[in-house]
Structure formats: C-alpha cells, structure tokens
C-alpha positions as CSV (number, residue, x, y, z in Angstrom):
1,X,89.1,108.6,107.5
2,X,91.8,107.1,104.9
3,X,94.9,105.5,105.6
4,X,97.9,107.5,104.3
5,X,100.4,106.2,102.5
6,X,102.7,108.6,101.1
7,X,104.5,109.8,104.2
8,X,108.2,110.6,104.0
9,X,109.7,108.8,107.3
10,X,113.3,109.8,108.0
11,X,115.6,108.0,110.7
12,X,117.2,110.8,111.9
13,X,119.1,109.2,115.1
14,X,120.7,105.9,113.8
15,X,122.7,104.9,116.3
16,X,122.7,106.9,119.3
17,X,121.2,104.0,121.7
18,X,118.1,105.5,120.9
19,X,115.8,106.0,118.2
20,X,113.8,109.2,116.5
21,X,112.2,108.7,113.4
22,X,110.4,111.9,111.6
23,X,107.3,111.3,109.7
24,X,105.5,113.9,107.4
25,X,102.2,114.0,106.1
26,X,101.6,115.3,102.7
27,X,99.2,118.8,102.8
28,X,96.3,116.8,102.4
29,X,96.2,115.1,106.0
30,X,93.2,115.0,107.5
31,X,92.0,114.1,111.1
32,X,91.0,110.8,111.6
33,X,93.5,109.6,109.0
34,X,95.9,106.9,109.9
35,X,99.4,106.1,109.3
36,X,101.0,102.7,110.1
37,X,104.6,102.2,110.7
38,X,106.6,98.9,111.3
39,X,108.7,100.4,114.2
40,X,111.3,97.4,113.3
41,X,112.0,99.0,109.7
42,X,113.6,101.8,111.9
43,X,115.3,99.4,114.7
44,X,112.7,100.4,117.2
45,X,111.6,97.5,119.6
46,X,109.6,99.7,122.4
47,X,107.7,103.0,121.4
48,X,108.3,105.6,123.7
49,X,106.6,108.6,122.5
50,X,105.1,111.1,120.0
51,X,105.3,114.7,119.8
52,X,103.8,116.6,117.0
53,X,102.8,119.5,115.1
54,X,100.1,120.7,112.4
55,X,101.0,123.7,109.5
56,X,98.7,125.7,109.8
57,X,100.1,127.6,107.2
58,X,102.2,125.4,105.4
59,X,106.0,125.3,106.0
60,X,105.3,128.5,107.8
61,X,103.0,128.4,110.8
62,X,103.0,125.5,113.0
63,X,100.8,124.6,115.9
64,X,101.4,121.7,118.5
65,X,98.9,118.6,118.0
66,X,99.0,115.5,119.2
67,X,97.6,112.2,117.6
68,X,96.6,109.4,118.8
69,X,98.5,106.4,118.9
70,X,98.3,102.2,119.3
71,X,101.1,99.7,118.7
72,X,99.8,96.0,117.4
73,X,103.0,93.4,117.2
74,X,105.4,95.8,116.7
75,X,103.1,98.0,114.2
76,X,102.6,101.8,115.6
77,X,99.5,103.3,114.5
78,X,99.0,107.4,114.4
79,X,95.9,108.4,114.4
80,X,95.9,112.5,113.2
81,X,93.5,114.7,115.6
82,X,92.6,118.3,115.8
83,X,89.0,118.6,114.4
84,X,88.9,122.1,112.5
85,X,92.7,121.4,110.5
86,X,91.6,119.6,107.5
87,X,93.8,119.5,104.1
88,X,97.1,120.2,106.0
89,X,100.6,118.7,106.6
90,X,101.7,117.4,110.0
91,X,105.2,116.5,111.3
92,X,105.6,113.7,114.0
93,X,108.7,112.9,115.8
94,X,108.6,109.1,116.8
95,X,110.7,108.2,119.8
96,X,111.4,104.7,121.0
97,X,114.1,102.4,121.6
C-alpha cells in the first residue's frame, strides 16, 4: 500500500451549485493505495459521493470499481479496491457540494 501522489484532478463542474472533480490514477495504481484530496482546494465543503472505474485495458476497457473512502477535517481519502487489478489506471468522479 503506497500513497499516490501523481494524480491529475480536474474540476470539471465549477460553478454549477454543485461540485464534480475527476481524479486519475497513473497505470501503476494498485489496490490498497491511497489518494488524499483537500475537498476545499476544489470548493467542496460536504462529500457526497464516488463512482468509479478501473482500465482494464488501458484507455480501452473499463470496469466499474468502487474504493473505499473516509473524509478527516475536510481531507477525503480514496482507498483503491478490486484485489486481482494490480498495475492499472483508475478514474474517480468525486461528487460533493
């Protein structure tokens, strides 16, 4: 388990009264790494949700996974699962408000 730290995070919903950020893994991602984001960086005061999906193939085939997830004052913590999808990129959508 590593923490990651080379994540592109892209506010993709600015100012639409609610807030998506998109955060990609490089190919390397592996479960049980982390990935900490200060949700007020991105204007996000309460987490909502996380969807999020696994290459299998990468930039090609996609699968659905879902981490796992904590928030610590304002901190949101994404913890990647799926056990046999090592070395791969994910994409998370972050929603919140």
């Amino acid at each position: 388990m590593a923490a990651i730290t080379t994540s592109t995070i892209t506010d993709t919903i600015p100012v639409l009264g609610r807030k998506m950020i998109m955060v990609e893994t490089p190919s390397t991602a592996d479960p049980g790494d982390t990935i900490e984001i200060v949700l007020a960086t991105y204007g996000i005061s309460t987490f909502l949700g996380i969807s999020g999906n696994v290459h299998t193939t990468e930039n090609s085939v996609i699968a659905n996974e879902a981490p796992t997830t904590s928030v610590t004052t304002g901190t949101l913590t994404i913890t990647i699962s799926g056990a046999t999808n090592t070395d791969k990129k994910r994409v998370y959508f972050v929603y919140g408000k």
